[in-house]
C-alpha positions as CSV (number, residue, x, y, z in Angstrom):
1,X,-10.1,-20.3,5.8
2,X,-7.0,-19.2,3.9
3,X,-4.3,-18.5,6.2
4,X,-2.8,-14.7,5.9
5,X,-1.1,-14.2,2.8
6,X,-2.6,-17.1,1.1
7,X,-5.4,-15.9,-1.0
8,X,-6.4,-19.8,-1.8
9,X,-4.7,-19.6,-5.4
10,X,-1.1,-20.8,-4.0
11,X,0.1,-17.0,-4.3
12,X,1.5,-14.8,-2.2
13,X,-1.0,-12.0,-0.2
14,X,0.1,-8.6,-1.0
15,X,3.1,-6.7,0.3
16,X,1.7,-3.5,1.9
17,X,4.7,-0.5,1.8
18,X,4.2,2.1,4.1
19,X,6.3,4.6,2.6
20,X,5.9,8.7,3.6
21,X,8.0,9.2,0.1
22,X,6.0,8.9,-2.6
23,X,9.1,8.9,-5.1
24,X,10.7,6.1,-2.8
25,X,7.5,4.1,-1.9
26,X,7.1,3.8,-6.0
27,X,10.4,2.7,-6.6
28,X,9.7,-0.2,-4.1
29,X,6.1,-0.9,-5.6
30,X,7.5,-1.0,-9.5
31,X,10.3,-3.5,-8.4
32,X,7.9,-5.7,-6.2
33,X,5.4,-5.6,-9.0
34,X,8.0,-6.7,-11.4
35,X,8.7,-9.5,-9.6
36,X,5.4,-11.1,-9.8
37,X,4.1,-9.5,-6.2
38,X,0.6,-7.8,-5.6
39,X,1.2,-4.3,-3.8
40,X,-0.5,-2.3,-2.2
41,X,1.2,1.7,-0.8
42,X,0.7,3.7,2.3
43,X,1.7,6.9,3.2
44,X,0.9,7.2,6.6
45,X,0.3,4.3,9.9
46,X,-3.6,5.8,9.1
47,X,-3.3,5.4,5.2
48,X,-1.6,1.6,6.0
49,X,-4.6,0.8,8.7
50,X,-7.1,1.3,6.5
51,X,-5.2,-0.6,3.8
52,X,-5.3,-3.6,6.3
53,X,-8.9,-3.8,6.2
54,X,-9.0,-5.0,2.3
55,X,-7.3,-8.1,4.0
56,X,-4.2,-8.9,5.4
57,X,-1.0,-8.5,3.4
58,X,2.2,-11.2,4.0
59,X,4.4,-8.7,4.5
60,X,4.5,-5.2,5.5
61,X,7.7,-3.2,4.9
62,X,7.7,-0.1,7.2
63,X,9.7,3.2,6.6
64,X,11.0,3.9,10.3
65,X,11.8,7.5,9.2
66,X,7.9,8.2,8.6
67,X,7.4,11.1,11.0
68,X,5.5,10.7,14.0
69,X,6.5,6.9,14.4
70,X,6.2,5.5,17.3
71,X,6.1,1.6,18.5
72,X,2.9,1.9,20.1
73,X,1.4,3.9,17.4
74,X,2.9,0.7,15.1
75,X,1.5,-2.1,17.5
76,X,-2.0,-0.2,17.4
77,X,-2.3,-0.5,13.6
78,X,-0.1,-3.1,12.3
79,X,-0.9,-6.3,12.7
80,X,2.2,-7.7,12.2
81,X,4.0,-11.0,14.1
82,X,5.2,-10.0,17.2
83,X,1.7,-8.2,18.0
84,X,-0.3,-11.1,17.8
85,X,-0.7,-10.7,14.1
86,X,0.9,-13.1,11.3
87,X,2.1,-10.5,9.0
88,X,5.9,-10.2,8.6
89,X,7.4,-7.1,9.2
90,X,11.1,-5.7,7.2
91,X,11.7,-2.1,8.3
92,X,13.6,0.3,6.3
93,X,15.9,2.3,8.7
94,X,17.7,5.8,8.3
95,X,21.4,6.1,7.1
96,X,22.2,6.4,10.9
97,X,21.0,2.7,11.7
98,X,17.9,2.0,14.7
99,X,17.0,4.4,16.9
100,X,16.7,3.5,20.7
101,X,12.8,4.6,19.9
102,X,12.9,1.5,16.9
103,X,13.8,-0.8,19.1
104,X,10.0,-2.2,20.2
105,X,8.8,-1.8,17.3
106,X,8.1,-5.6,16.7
107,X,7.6,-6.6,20.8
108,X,10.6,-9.2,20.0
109,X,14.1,-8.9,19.4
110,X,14.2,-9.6,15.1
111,X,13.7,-6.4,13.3
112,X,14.5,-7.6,9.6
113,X,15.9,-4.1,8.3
114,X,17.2,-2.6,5.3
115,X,19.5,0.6,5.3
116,X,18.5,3.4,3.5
117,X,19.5,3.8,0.7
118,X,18.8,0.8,-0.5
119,X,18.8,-1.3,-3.2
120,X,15.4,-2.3,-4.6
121,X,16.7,-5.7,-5.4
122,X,17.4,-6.1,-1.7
123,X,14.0,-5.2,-1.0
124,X,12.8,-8.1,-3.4
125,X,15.2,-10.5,-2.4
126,X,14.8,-9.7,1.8
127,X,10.6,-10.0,1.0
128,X,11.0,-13.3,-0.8
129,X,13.3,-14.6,1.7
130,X,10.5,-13.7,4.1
131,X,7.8,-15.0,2.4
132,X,9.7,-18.4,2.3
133,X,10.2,-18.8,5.7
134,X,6.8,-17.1,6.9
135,X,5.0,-20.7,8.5
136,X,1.3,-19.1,6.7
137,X,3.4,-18.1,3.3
138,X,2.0,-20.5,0.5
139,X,5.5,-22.0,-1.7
140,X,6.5,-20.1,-4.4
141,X,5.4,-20.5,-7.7
């Protein structure tokens, strides 16, 4: 069995971006795409659930100004690290930085985040960094 984000080939699983903007959550898909990475986009915690069930991605990047987020309604869907899960999670946070209700989202202390606005270069760079140091992340190509 392949472990998650290995899809046998030596490349990297998916990158699921759960994004309530569409015009932001395609800016992040064309320059993860451009870099070589399968994504996959998700409006909603219900839109990025089901998404999970094609497979798991090796990293989820999580808009923390989605309405209606909450950590529990996070741990419920997202199997990321941290909830027993081995997907990595990098949150994008508001202008105004984490938000005492951000805080658990993970159940540990290392919330990988990205200010909004951000750079989508950042993005790329901060999910490859990931994927390097992710122990079930395959070497890249």
């Amino acid at each position: 069995m392949s472990p998650p984000g290995d899809d046998g080939g030596g490349e990297p699983g998916p990158v699921l971006v759960v994004e309530h903007e569409p015009a932001v959550a395609e800016l992040a898909r064309r320059y993860l795409e451009r870099d070589g990475l399968t994504v996959r986009v998700a409006g909603s915690l219900a839109d990025a659930a089901a998404a999970l069930r094609a497979g798991p991605p090796a990293v989820v990047v999580l808009d923390l100004t989605m309405p209606g987020l909450t950590p529990g309604a996070v741990r419920r869907r997202l199997p990321v690290r941290g909830h027993g899960g081995g997907t990595e999670l990098i949150c994008l946070e508001g202008p105004g930085g984490l938000r005492p209700r951000h805080v658990g989202i993970t159940g540990e202390g290392d919330l990988r985040c990205i200010a909004r606005p951000f750079s989508p270069r950042l993005l790329v760079a901060r999910v490859r960094a990931v994927m390097r140091r992710s122990p079930a992340a395959p070497a890249r190509r």
